[in-house]
Each structure stands twice: as structure tokens, then as C-alpha cells.
N, C-alpha and C positions, 0 to 999 in steps of 0.2 A: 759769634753773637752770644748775648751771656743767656742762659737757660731760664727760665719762667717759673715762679714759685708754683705754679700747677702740676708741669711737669717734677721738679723737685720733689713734691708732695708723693706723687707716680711712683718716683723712681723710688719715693723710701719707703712706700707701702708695697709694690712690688718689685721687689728687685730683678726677678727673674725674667719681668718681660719690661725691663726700663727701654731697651730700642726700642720697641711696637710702641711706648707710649709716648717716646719722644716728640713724634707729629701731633701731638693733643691740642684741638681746637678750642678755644673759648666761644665768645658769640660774636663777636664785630672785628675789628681789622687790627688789632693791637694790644700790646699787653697788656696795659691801663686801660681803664674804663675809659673810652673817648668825654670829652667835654658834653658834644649833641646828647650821647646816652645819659649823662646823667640830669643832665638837663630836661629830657624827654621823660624820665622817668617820676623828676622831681612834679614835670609839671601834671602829670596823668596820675599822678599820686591827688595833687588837689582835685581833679575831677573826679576821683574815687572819693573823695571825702564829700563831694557835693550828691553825685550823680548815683556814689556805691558801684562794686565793681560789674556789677551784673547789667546798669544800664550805663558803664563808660563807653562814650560816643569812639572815642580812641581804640577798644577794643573787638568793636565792628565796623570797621571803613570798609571790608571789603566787602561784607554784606547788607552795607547801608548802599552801595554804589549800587546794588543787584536793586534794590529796593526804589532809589530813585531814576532810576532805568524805566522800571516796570510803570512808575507814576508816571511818566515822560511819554510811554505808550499809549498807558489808558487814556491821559488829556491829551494826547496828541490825535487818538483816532477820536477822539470827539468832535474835534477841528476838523478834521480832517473831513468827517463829513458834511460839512458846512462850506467847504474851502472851494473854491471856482480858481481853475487853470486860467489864465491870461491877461493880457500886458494892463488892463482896464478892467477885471474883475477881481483878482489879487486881490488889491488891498482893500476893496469895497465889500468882498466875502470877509475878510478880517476885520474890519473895524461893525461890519454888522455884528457880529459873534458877540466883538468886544463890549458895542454900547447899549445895543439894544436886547442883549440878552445876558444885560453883565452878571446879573444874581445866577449863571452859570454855565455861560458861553465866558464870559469876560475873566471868570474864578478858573475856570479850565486852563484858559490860555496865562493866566499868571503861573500854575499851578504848571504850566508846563515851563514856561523860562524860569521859576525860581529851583525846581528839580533838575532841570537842566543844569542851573550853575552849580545847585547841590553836589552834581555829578561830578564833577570838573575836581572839586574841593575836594570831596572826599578820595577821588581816585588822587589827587596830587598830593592829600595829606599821606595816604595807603602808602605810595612812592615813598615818598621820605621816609615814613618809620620803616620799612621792611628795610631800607636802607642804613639806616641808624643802626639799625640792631642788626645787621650783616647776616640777613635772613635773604640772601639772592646768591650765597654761591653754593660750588659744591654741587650736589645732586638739586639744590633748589631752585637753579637754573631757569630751569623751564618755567615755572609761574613768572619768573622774572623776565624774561626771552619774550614770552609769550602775550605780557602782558603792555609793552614799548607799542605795538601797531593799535593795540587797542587806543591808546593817546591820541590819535593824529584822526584815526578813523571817528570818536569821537567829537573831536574839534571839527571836522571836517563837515557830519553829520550835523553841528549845533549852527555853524556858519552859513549850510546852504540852510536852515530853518528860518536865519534871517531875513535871507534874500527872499523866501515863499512872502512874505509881509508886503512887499515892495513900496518899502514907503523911503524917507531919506537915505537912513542909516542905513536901509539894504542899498541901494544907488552906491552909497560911497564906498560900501564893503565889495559888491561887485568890480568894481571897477577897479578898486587900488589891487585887488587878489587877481583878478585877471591880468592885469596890466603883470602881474609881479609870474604869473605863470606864461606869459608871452616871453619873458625873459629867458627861456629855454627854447633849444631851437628845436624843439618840436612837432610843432602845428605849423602847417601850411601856409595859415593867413592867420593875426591876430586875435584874439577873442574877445579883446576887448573892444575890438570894433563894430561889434553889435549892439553896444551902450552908445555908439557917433550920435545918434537921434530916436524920437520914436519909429521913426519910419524903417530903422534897422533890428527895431527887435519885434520880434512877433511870437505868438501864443505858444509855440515849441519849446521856446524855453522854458519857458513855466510848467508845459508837463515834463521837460526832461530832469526838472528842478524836484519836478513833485514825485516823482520814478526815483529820482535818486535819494530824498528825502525818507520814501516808505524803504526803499532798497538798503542804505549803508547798515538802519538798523538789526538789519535778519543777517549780514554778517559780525555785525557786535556781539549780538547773540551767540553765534555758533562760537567766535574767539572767548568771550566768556569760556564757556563749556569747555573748550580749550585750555583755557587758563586753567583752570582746578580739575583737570581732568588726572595728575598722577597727587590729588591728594583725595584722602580716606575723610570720610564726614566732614564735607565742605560746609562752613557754613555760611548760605546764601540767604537767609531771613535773618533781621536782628532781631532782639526782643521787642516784645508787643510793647514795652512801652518808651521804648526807641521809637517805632514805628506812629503812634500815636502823638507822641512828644513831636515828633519830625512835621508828620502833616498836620497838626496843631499851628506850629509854626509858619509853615509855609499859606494856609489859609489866613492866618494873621496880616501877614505881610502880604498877601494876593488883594485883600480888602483896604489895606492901609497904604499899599503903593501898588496898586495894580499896572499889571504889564499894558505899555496906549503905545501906537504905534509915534511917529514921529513928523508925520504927512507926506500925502504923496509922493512919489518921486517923478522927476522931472526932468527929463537927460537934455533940454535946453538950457538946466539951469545947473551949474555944478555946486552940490551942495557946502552949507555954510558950515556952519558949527553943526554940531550934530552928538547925541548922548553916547557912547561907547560901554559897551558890556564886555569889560574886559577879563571874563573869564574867559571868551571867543573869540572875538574882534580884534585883540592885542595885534594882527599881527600888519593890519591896518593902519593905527598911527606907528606903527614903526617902519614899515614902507614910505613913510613920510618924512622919515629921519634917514633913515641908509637906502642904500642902492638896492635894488633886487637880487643882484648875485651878493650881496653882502646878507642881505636875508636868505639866500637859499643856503650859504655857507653855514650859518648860525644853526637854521634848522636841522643840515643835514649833519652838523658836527655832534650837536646834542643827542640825535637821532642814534648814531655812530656807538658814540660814549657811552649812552645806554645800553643800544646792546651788547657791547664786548665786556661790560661794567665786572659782568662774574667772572671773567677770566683773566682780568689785570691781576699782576702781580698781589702777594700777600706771603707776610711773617710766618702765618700760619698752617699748616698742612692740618687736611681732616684726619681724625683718626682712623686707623684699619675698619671696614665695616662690617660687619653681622656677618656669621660665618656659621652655616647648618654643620653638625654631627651626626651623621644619618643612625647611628648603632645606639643614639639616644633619644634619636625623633621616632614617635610613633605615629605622626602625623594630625595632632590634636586640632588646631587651625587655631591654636590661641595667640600666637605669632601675627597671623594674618586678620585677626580681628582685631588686635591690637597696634600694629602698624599704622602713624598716622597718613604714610607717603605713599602707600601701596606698594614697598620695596619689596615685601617676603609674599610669595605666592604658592599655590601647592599645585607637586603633579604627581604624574604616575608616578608609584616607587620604582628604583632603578636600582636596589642593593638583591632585592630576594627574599628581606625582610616580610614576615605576615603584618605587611600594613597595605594597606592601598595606595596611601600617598604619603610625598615627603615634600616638606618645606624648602623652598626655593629661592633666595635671595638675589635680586635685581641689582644688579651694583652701581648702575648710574643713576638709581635710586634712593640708596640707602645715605640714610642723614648720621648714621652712628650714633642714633641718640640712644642704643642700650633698650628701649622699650619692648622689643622684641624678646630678650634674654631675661628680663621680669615679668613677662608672660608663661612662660617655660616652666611648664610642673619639675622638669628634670633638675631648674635651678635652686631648689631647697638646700638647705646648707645641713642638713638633717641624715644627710649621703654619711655609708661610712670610709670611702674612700679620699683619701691626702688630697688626692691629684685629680680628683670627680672632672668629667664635663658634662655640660648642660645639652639641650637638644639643638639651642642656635645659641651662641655667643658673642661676645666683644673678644675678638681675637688680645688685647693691648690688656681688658678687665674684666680676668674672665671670672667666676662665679667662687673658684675655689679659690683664688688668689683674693675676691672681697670677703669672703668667711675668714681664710687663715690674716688680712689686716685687722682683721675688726676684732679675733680674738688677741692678738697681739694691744690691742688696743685699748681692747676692757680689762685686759688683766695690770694694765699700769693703772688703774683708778684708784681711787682714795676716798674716802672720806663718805659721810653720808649721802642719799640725794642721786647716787651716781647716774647719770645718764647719759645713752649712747644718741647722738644725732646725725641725722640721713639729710643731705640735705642735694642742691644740683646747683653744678657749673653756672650754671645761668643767669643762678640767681646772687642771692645774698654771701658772700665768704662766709663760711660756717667754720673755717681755719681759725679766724678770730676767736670764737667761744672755746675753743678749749680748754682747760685747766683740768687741774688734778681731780675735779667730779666729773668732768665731761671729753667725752672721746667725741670724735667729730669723722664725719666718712662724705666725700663731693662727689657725685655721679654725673654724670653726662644730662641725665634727666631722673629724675626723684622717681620715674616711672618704671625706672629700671631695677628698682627694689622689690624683691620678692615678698611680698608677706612674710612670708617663712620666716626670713631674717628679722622679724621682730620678734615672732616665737623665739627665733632662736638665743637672742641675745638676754630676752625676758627670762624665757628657764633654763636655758642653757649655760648661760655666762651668769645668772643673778644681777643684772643691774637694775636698778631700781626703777627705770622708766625709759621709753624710746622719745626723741623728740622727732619729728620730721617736718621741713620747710623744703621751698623751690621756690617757683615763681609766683608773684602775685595772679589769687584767683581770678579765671578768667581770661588771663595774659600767657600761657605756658607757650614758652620756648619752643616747644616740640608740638605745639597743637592742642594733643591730647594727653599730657603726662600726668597733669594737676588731675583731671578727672576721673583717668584708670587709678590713680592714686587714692582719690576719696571714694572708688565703687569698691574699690580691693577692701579696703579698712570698711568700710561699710558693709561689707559681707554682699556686696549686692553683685560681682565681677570675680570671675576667674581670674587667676588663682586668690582666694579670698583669703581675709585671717580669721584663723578658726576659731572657736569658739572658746578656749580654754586661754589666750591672751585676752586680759583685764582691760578696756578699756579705759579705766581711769587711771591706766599707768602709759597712754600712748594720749602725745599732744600733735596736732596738725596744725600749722601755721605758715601761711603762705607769706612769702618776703622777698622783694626783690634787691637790689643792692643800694638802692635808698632808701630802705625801713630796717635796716640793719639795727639801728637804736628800738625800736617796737621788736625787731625778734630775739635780742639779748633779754629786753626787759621781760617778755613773753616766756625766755626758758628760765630766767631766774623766777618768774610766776608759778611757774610747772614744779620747777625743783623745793619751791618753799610749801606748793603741796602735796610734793611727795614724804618731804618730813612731817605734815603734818599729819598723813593717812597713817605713815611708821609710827606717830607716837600714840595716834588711835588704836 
């Protein structure tokens, strides 16, 4: 198989450890940029231009799901206490709420189907992009693992929400899903046989409806927790004016199309036509096209598919992960506050060292994105040793191997202007900007830059300015790279830049691999006012 310009790049910036870096990961499943990715990218770029990157709906799915979760609760226990168990109160507790208390019984119960479907959306859109961008294998498994039962448990939980109504649409949804679970052999006697007549269903089901209705929720709950339980600063609230903008919205539409039940249900009469909310219900008129073991195949394949999804074959091997030095860890914990997976943890010292504790690394944790070893006071390139190691490493790039490319690198420059650029795997090729004023260096994550290394290059090498880009603000690859990135140069985060690099000679610009045009034009920006500061 022929080798990948990334790797190529590796092997000719360090020749010494070209095996280790032979397995180097990009982000998704192939060498090119898939179609979906740039597509996905293209299109989150225009809602960055409408929305800005700070309230991209695209860049909180998975905290707008936590978000219309929570709405889903609060209107739900409102209902909830209004709502009467039984085969004859059902739907006459719900259409009370609805009509005669619509200014906020009736706003509740919209506010709870249209968060509902909210739910549905954003968790299916979350799916695809973590997908797109090949953010489910590897150590990132588990949110992806973890997150398939939450699907089903949801849908499960919005389905029996229909049937608490019991008006047509629950009638037709009961029936065709029972009838479609009798299709397993199971149960002892059919269940759909308690829909034969009224005479066969009685007030039981309705509270075991209304039990399982309060119930499925407080296990959502705990799977959430779940889900983000091996990541470091989840983020479970979106911005306030996500939050705002959303139930803005959803009050709009609660007033302008309010949720009305569809009438009675009738099990003498088997329902006609009837409205279908097919964010739930889908799986209803399709029990009406295929057999039930032809739906349960469908279900259980997709089911299947997803979970094994991180473990299907791939081109790509991750690179070696984070590897402690204990003779250079003093046990700082800037590793571990900086990790966004919770991979690096501290314990007892185990060398004899006067430290108390030594940093730890989780290996079916570790993402290799490097952020760990730009945490590391020990990664300064200021060291006077050739062959330096740092306190935790990138086994494949390690610290003194990006010092000795990158003086290699500034010593071929030419011309005025010159500048050194830091740029991440993930995001925009920074391979392209090179020429005779500009050296170029790709890291796993932007985050993985030490400050230092802009001192270093600033006084040490003379180049005339640093540029650094990654991923589009808000969006980083690694979670947290973009933001250690701007608290570092901010002076506000360990390890910070000191006070003696010039700010007006270090540019920040975030770019993913579709604004690639905005960040050439951006460093030819920077370099025409570094000539201009020279001739000041």
C-alpha cells in the first residue's frame, strides 16, 4: 500500500523514529478527505457565518440533547401531575390540560413533543457527525459503545409517551408494536390481545404505562452519565443563547401548531388514517409494509452495525500513545488537567524519587493527541541536551525530535517576513503554505505546542513571527486543544508564554480544511505586517 503524505512528512522530519510513526492517524477513515467531511464542513462553515462560531447549533448537539432532555422533564412532570391512569380517563386528563388550560397546560404539552423530537434530531444529527469525522474509534469507543442503547431507550420512552394520550394514534401505535413484539416467541399469550375490545383492557395498563413512562427516563439519565463519564469537561449546557434561541423557538411553534390529541380511541373501530410523528412512530407504518421478522432483522442489524462500527476494519493504525518518564516527572498534574479523555492520572510514586506522585497513563484511554506532552514544563526546547526527554511523551514525536525539525527548518528560510507555522493534523494542510519565508510543522493537536516553542523560535532561531492555526474555534478535534491553546498564549494556563515574546509578532487563527483560502490569505496578512513593523 503506497505511504501517505503525512507519514512521508514524519519520516522526513524525523528520520530516527520513521517506524513509531508509520501507524499515524489522521481523523476519519482514509487518506483523502472523505466527500461527507467536506461537505459537513462546508456546510457548518455557513452556519458559522450566520450563527458565529460560539452559537453553532452543529457544535453543541450533544449538549443541546442534555438540554432538551431536561425540558422534556420539567413539561413532562407538569403533565404529569394533571394526568389520571385509566382506559376512560387517559385522554380526558389530556385534552383537559390541553384545552382548557392551553395558556399553560396546552404550551407544556407542546413544549414537551416538540423537545421530544428536538431530542431525536439532535442525538441523530450528534451520530452522524462524530461519525463523519471518525471520532468513535480507538480509545473513543466507549462514548460511541455507550451511546447505541441510549437510541432505542429513547425511542422506546417517546413511543410509550404516545400511548399515555390514548387517543387514535396511540390505538394504532399500540397495536401495530405489539402485534410486531408477539412476533418473538416469548410471551406466553399475545399482547396484543388486550387491544380485542374494551372489555379486554383495563386500568393496569395505564399505570404500568405511566411506571414505565416515569421509569425508562432515570435510566437515560444514568446512560447519559455514562456516556461522558471517561471524558474531562463534558460539555452538558450549550450557550445561553443556544438555550434561549431554542425555547424561543419551540414556544413559537407550541402556539402556532400546538400538540391536540387526534380523538378517542376506540378498539371497536380500527383506526383510519391518522397523523404520524415520525421521529417515533416510524416504525409503525413500516410494520405495514414488511413482516415483523423482516423489522426485527432491520432493527437488530442496525443495532449490530453500530455497535461493532469502532472495530470494523481501517487503513489507519492510531499512533503509539503518551508514554510517562518518571526521571523527568516531578508530578506537576498539568498532564492531568490538561487531558481531555481522562487518559493520564496520578498515583503513588513507585521510582524513590522525592515526589509524591507520578503520572499515569490509561492506554485504552489515550487519544494520542499529544496534549498531554504540551502540558509538560519538561517539554521546553530551552533544555541543553540533543537527546532531552520530556515528563510524558509522544513515543513516534517526541519533543527533541520537534526542536531539532523545526531548527532544521528555520535555518532554510529566506527572505523577509520569515515565519515559523504550528499548525494540527485535523485541521487545515499547513504543508501547502510553505515557501522560502515559511516553515510549516503539523502536530496531532495544536495543543501539543509548548509555548516555549514560540520563545524558542522568536529568540532563538530569529524568525520574524510565529503563525499558529488548528481547528475551527469551538470545533477542536481533541475537545480541548483550541482552548489550552488560546489560555497558553493568553498567559492565563500553564505552561504560559512569557512575558518577553512580543505579542504582535505571534498570529492565532483557527481553520479547518475548508477555509484553507481565509488562512493563506490570513498569513500572507500577518507577513505583510511583519514587514511593515521591520520598516517602522
Amino acid at each position: 500500500m503506497p505511504s501517505h503524505p503525512k507519514c512521508d512528512e514524519i519520516n522526513r522530519l524525523f528520520p530516527g523514529v520513521s517506524q513509531a510513526a508509520k501507524g499515524f492517524e489522521l481523523t476519519a477513515s482514509g487518506p483523502a478527505e472523505s466527500l461527507a467531511r467536506r461537505t459537513l464542513l462546508r456546510f457548518e462553515g455557513v452556519l458559522n457565518k450566520i450563527f458565529g462560531n460560539d452559537l453553532n447549533p452543529f457544535y453543541y448537539l450533544g449538549a443541546l440533547g442534555f438540554y432538551f432532555f431536561w425540558v422534556v422533564v420539567v413539561s413532562g412532570l407538569y403533565i404529569y401531575a394533571f394526568y389520571d391512569t385509566g382506559v376512560e380517563d387517559a385522554f380526558a386528563s389530556v385534552e383537559y390540560i390541553t384545552r382548557e388550560q392551553w395558556y399553560l397546560g396546552g404550551i407544556m404539552r407542546s413544549l414537551h413533543r416538540y423537545a421530544s423530537d428536538a431530542l431525536v434530531v439532535v442525538m441523530m444529527l450528534h451520530l452522524l457527525r462524530e461519525f463523519i469525522l471518525g471520532r468513535y474509534r480507538g480509545a473513543r469507543w466507549f462514548a460511541w459503545f455507550t451511546g447505541v442503547p441510549l437510541i432505542w431507550l429513547l425511542l422506546a420512552a417517546g413511543i410509550n409517551g404516545y400511548w399515555m394520550v390514548w387517543d387514535k394514534l396511540a390505538q394504532y401505535s399500540a397495536v401495530t408494536i405489539l402485534e410486531w413484539f408477539d412476533w418473538l416467541p416469548i410471551f406466553s399469550s399475545p399482547m396484543a390481545g388486550y387491544f380485542i375490545s374494551a372489555d379486554t383492557l383495563d386500568n393496569r395498563f395505564f399505570t404500568l404505562m405511566s411506571f414505565f413512562h416515569v421509569t425508562v427516563p432515570l435510566f437515560i439519565l444514568f446512560l447519559f452519565w455514562v456516556h461522558i463519564m471517561r471524558i474531562s469537561y463534558p460539555v452538558v449546557n450549550p450557550r445561553r443563547g443556544l438555550v434561549w434561541g431554542m425555547l424561543l423557538a419551540m414556544l413559537v411553534l407550541s402556539l402556532v401548531s400546538p400538540a391536540l390529541s387526534q380523538g378517542p380511541a376506540d378498539l371497536g373501530i380500527e383506526p383510519g388514517s391518522v397523523g404520524i410523528d415520525w421521529f417515533y412512530l416510524f416504525i409503525s407504518p413500516l410494520l405495514d409494509k414488511w413482516s415483523a421478522g423482516q423489522v426485527w432483522t432491520l432493527v437488530i442489524g442496525v443495532t449490530l452495525l453500530l455497535g461493532i462500527l469502532p472495530w470494523l476494519p481501517t487503513r489507519f493504525r492510531q499512533i503509539p500513545i503518551a508514554e510517562v518518564n518518571l526521571k523527568d516527572c516531578n508530578g506537576c498534574r498539568r498532564c492531568v488537567a490538561d487531558c481531555p479523555y481522562e487518559a493520564v492520572v496520578m498515583r503513588p510514586r513507585s521510582d524513590g524519587l522525592p515526589f509524591q506522585e507520578q503520572a499515569v497513563v490509561i492506554p485504552d484511554r489515550c487519544v494520542s493527541c499529544g496534549i498531554c506532552a504540551g502540558a509538560c514544563p519538561s517539554s521546553t526546547p530551552f533544555r541543553g541536551e540533543a537527546d532531552y526527554v520530556s515528563g510524558i511523551e509522544m513515543p513516534s514525536l517526541p519533543m527533541h525530535g520537534l526542536r531539532a525539525a523545526m531548527t532544521a527548518d528555520l535555518a532554510k528560510l529566506q527572505g523577509d517576513a520569515r515565519v515559523m507555522v504550528f499548525g494540527c493534523d485535523n485541521a487545515a494542510d499547513i504543508g501547502k503554505l510553505r515557501s522560502a519565508g515559511v516553515a510549516v510543522m503539523s502536530l496531532p493537536c495544536t495543543a501539543m505546542l509548548p509555548p516555549s516553542f514560540i520563545e524558542y523560535a522568536l529568540h532563538e532561531r530569529q524568525v520574524d513571527g510565529v503563525f499558529i492555526t488548528g481547528c475551527r474555534e469551538s470545533d477542536c478535534y481533541h475537545r480541548m486543544g483550541g482552548v489550552w491553546t488560546a489560555q497558553r498564549l493568553a498567559r492565563e494556563r500553564e505552561p504560559r508564554l512569557r512575558g518577553r515574546a512580543e505579542l504582535e509578532r505571534i498570529r492565532l487563527f483557527w481553520a479547518s480544511s475548508a477555509d484553507f483560502s481565509e488562512l493563506a490569505s490570513e498569513l500572507e496578512s500577518f507577513r505583510a505586517s511583519l514587514r511593515g513593523g521591520r520598516l517602522n
